[in-house]
N, C-alpha and C positions, 0 to 999 in steps of 0.2 A: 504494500500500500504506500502509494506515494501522494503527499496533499501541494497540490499544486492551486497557482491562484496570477488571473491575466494580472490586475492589479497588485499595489502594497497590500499584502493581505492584514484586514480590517481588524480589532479584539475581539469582535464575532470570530471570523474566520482562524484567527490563531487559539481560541479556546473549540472547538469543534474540532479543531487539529490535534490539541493535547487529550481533548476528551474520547476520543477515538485512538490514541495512541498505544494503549494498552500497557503494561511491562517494558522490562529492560531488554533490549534487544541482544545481549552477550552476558554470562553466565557467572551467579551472583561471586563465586570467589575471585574474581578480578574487580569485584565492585572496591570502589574505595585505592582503590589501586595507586591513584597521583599524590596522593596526601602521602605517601612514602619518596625516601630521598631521590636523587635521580640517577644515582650509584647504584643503590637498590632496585630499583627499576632495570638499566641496564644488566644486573648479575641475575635477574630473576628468568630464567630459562623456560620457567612456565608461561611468562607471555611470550615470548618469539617463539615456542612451540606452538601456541594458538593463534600464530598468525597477527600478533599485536607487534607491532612497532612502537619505540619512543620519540616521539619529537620534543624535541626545547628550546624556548630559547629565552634567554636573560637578555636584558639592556638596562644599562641606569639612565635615569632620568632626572637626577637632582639630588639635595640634600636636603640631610634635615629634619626634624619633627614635620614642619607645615609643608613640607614638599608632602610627605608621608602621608600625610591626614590628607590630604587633595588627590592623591591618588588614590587612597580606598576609596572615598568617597563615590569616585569616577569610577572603580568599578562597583562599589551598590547601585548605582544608576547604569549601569550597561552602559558607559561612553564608550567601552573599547568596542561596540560593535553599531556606534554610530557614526555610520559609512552609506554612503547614497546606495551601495547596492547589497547592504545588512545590517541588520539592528536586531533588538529583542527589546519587548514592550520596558520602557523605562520603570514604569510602576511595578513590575515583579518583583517582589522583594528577596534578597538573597538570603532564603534560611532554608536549610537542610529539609529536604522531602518536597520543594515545591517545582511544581512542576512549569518548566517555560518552554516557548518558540522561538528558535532560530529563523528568520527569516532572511533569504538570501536570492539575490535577484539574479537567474542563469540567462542564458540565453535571449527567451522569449517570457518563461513563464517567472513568476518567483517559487523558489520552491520552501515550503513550511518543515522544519524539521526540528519534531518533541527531542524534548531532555528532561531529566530531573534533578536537584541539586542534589548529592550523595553526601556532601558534607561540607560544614562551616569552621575554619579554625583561626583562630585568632589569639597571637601570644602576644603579651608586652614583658618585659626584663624594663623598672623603672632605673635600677639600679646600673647597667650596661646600657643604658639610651637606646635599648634595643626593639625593635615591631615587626612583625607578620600580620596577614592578612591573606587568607586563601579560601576558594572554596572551586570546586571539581564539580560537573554534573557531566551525569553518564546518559548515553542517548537511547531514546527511546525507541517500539515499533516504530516503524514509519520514520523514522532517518535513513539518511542514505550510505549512513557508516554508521560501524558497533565498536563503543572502544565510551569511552572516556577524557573530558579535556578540565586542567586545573589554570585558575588565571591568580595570579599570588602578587602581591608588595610586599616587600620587608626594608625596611629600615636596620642596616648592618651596625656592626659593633665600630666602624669605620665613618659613621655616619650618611654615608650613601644609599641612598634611595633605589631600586631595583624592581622592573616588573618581571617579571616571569609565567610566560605558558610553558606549559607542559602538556602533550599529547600520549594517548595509546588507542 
């Protein structure tokens, strides 16, 4: 099942799409999978045996507490998937179990593709100036890929600001 749509599809048409989505499309012990390091990930044989790939990538983007706080910020509102040809409704809130739409504009059609948030983590160390922010949702029936993606900030012991995806 693929949910396809000529236009931006509308909060009608992306909740129809989750509601119909069912389940997680790939198999629950790889659930939770990117919240592990990415050392881990590479040594873990069990996913490249099922055909899961790792992707990553890191970039710093600033310093600092208020660099920090602006960047989670921007990811609880989906900025990183506000791009003329993909978003996710801004108003989803990012807490573990809820379910959103990828919208993503191919070709001709845009196509809708469920996820679910699999999990929220959030550390601070007051004491080493230190922050994380991450959270991972696995996709659902009706995506066009099975795997899992993590979009993460941490504020380092160096004080540099850093965002990080991670794929499988």
């Amino acid at each position: 099942m693929v949910f396809l749509s000529w236009a931006p599809p509308t909060p009608k048409e992306q909740k129809a799409c989750i509601d119909r989505s069912g389940g997680f499309n790939y198999e629950a012990k790889f659930r939770g999978a990117t919240a592990k390091s990415l050392s881990s990930l590479q040594e873990d044989k069990g996913l490249s045996e099922n055909g899961f790939l790792c992707n990553h990538a890191r970039v710093l983007v600033g310093s600092g507490l208020e660099t920090y706080e602006k960047g989670k910020r921007a990811l609880q509102d989906w900025r990183h998937f506000g791009l003329n040809w993909a978003f996710v409704d801004p108003k989803t809130p990012v807490q573990n179990g809820v379910k959103f739409c990828v919208c993503v504009k191919e070709f001709l059609p845009w196509v809708m593709m469920p996820l679910q948030i699999v999990y929220v983590n959030e550390n601070r160390s007051s004491k080493e100036s230190m922050a994380s922010f991450r959270f991972g949702g696995g996709t659902l029936q009706g995506h066009l890929l099975a795997g899992e993606e993590r979009f993460s900030i941490e504020l380092d012991e160096y004080n540099q600001v850093c965002v990080q995806l991670k794929f499988i």
